[in-house]
LONUPA-653988 format. One record per residue: x, y, z of N, C-alpha, C in turn; residue in one letter. Coordinates in steps of 0.001 Angstrom, whole numbers, plus 500000, padded with zeros to 6 digits. Each point is the difference from the previous one (the first is absolute). Example, Ala and Ser with C-alpha at 12.3 -4.5 7.8 and 13.67 -1.06 7.14 Angstrom:
// residues 2
513190494310507800499110501190500000500900501200500000a;499650501050499280500820501190500060499230501090500730s;
//
This chain:
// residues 116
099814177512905349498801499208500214500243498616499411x;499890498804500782500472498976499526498373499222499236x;500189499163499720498702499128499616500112498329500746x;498542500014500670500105498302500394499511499141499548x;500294499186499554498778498803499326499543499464500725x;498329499411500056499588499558500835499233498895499034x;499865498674500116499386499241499404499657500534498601x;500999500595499285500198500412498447499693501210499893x;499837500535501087499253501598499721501065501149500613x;500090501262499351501121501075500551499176500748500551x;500877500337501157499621500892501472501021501330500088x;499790500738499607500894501557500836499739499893501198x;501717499399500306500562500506501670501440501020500404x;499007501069500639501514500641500193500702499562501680x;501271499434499086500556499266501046500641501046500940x;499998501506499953500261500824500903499203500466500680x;498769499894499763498865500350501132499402498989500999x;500343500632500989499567499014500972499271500379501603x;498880500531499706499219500962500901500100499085501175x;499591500635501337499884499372501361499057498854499824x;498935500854499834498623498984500072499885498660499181x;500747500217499074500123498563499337500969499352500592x;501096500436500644500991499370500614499200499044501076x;499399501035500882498977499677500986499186499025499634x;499110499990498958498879498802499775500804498889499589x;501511499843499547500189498884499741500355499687501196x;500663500447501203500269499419500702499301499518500655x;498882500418499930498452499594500931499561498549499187x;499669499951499050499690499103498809501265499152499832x;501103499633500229500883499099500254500438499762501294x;499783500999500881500607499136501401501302500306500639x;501124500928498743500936500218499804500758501143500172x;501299500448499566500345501549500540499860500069498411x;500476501731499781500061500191498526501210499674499710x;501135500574501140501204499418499334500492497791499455x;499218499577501118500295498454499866499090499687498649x;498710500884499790499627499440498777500960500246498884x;500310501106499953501259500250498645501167499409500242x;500336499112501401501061499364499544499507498821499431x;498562499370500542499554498449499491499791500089498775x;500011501181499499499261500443497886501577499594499620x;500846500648500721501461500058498883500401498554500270x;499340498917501020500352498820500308498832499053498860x;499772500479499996499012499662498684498837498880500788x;499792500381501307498866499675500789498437499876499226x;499141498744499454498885500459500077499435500901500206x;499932499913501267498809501023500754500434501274499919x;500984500155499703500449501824499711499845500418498923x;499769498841499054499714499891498767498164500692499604x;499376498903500979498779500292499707499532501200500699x;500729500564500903500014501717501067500080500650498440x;501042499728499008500598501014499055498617500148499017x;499326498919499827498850499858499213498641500657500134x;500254500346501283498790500363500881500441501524499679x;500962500272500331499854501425500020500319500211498128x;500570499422499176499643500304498939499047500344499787x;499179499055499853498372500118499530499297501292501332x;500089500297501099499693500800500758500226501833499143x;501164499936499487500686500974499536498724500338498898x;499934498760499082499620500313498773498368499656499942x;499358500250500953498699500049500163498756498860500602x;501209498773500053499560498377500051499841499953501707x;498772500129500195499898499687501693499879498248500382x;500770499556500041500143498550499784500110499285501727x;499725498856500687500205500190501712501642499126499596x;500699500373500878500746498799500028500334498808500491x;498633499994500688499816498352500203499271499348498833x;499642500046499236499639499812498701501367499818499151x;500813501237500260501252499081499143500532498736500952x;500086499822501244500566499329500928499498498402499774x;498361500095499675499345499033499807499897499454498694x;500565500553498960499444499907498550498755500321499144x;499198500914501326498671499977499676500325500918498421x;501159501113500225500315500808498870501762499561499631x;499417499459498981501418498918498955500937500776499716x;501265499516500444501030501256499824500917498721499114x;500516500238498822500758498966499819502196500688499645x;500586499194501239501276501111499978500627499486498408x;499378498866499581500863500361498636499638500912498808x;499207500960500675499613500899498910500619501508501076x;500413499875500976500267500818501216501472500837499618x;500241501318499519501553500411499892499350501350500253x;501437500593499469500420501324499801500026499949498640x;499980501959498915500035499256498650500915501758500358x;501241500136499146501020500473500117498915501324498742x;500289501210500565499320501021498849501130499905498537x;499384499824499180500995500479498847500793501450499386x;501166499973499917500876501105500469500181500662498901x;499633501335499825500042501057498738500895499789499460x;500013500018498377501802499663499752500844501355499875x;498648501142499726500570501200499956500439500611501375x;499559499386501254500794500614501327500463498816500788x;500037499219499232500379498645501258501589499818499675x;500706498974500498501217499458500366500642500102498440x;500730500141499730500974499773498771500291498731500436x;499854499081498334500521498679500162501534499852500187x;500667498840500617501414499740500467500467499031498609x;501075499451499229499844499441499411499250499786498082x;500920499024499653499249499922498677498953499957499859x;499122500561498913499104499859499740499961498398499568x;497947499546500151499548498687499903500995499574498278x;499858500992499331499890499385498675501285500597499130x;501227500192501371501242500036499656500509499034499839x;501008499225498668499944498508500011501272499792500897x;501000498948500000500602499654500530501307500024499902x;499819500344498625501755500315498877500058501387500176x;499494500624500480499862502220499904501040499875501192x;501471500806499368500742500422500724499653500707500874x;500987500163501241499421501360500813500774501053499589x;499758501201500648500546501452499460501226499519499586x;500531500877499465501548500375499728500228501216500685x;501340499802500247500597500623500597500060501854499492x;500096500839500913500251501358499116501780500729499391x;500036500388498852501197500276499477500708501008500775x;501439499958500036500405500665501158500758501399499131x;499432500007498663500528500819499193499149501050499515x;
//
């Protein structure tokens, strides 16, 4: 489940669900196919932008029109507009690669093992 920011505020979006009918109303409500809208989002298109906003807030309870975002009647501002990356368990997430932050710079690396 990713998180979106929307004018400073976090949104749960699961970026793997993607029912017909919403496929459908955006395409109705943009004009567009579903596939050309997800290529104009990864093109970093406006307007696929503000499709992505719409169904955010759709998702999460916000019945918002999107001619209202189209018009400004409802203020979308993209510099508050991302993705926010979930923070990763340290007890099941990735093992770090590399020195640690607050390994200094003089710390040998391993030595070698004795062949005796």
């Amino acid at each position: 489940m990713a998180k979106i920011r929307i004018n400073g505020e976090l949104f749960d979006f699961d970026r793997d669900y993607k029912p017909m009918s919403e496929a459908l109303a955006l395409e109705k409500t943009l004009g567009t196919t579903y596939g050309q809208w997800e290529s104009d989002l990864s093109n970093g298109s406006a307007r696929a932008i503000a499709g992505l906003i719409w169904v955010v807030w759709r998702r999460n309870g916000r019945e918002v029109d999107f001619a209202d975002i189209e018009s400004g009647a409802v203020d979308v501002n993209l510099a508050g507009f991302g993705a926010e990356d979930e923070p990763v368990d340290p007890t099941t997430g990735p093992a770090p690669t590399g020195p640690s932050p607050s390994t200094g710079t003089g710390t040998s690396g391993r030595s070698r093992k004795s062949s005796i």
